[in-house]
Wavefront OBJ file of the C-alpha trace (Angstrom):
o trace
v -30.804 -18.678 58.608
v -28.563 -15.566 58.959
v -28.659 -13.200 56.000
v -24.597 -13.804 55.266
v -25.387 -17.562 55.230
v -28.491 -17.095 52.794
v -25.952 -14.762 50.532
v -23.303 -17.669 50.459
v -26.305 -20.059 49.605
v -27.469 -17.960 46.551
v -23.540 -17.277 45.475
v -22.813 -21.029 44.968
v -26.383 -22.095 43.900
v -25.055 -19.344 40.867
v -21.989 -20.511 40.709
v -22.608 -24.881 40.178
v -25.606 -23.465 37.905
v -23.081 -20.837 35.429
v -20.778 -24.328 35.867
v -23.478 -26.796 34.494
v -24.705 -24.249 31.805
v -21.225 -23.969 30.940
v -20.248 -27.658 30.346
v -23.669 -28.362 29.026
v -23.100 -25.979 25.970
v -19.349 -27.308 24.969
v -20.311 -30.707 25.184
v -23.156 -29.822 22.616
v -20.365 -28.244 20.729
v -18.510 -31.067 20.488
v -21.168 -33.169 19.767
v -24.029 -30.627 17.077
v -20.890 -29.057 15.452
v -17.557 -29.969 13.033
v -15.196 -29.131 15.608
v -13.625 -32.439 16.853
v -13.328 -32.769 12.675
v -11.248 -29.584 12.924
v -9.319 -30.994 15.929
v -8.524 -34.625 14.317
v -7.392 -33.536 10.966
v -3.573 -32.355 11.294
v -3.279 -35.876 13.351
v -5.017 -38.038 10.197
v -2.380 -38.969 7.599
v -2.857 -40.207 4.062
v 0.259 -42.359 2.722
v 1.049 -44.987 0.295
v 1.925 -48.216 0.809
v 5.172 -48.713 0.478
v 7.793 -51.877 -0.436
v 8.483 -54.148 2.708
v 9.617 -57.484 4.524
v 5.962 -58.596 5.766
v 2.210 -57.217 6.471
v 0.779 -57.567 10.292
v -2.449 -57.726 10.642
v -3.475 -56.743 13.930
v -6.349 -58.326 15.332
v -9.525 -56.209 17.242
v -11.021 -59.155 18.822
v -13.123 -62.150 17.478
v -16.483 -63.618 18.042
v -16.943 -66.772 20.033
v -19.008 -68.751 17.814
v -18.433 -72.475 16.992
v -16.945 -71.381 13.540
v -14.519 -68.714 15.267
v -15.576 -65.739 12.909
v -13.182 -62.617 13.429
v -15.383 -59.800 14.311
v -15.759 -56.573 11.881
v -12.900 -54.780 11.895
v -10.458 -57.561 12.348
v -11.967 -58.713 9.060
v -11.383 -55.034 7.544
v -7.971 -55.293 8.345
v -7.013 -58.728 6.779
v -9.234 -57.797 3.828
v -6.694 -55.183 3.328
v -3.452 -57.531 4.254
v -4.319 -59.670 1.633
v -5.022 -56.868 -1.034
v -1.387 -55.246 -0.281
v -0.444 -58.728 -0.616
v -1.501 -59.346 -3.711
v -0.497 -56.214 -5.179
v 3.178 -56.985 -4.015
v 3.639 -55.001 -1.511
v 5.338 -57.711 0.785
v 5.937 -61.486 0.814
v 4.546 -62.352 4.361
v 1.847 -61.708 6.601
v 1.851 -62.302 9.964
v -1.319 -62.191 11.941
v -1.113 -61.032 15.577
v -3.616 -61.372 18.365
v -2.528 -63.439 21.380
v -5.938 -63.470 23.211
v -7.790 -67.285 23.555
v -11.228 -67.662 23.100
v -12.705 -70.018 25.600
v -15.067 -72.000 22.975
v -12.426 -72.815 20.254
v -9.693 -72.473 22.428
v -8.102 -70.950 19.180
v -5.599 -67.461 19.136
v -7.646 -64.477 17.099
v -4.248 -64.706 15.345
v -5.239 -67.794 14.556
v -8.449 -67.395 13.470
v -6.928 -64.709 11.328
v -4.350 -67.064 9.586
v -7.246 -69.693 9.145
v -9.402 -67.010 7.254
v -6.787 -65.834 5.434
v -5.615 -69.103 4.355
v -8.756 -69.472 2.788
v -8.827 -67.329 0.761
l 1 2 3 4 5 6 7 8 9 10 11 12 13 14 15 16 17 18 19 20 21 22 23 24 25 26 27 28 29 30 31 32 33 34 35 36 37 38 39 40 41 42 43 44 45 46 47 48 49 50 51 52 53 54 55 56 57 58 59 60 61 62 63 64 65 66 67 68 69 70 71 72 73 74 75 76 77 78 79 80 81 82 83 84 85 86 87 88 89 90 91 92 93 94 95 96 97 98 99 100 101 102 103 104 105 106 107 108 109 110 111 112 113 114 115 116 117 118 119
């Protein structure tokens, strides 16, 4: 090897190491320190419910069991469909979630009016 080629070598050997060092360090940054808390907190809003026509419920997705359970947060969100329900805060709710599950053969908005209905 010529010495210019061995120079080159060395010079981008530095370079892809300052590189790795570099993005190794900011993602522990974002990951050992508050700052993706600092980022996310002008965009995270706290409001009231307010007066309207009708609730949706917006479904996440559902397990595929025999009994068609919605999963987690789909649950989380009708919970709190039916609380602003019955504190007034509309007349209807309409559950939304178009995808079929293959055992049931049920909507997960389905599922979701099902649960909700009894209640």
């Amino acid at each position: 090897m010529t010495e210019r080629a061995t120079k080159t070598t060395g010079k981008a050997v530095r370079i892809a190491i300052g590189v790795s060092v570099l993005f190794n360090v900011a993602i522990l940054v974002i990951l050992f320190t508050p700052v993706v808390e600092w980022l996310y907190k002008p965009l995270h809003l706290r409001e009231d419910p307010a007066k309207s026509d009708v609730i949706v419920i917006l479904s996440w997705g559902a397990y595929d069991t025999k009994e068609g359970l919605p999963d987690f947060n789909s649950f989380v969100r009708l919970r709190k469909g039916l609380e602003l329900y019955q504190k007034g805060y509309a007349p209807k709710i309409i559950c939304a979630g178009a995808n079929r599950l293959p055992t049931s053969g049920k909507s997960v908005g389905e599922l979701l009016k099902e649960t909700l209905v009894s209640y």
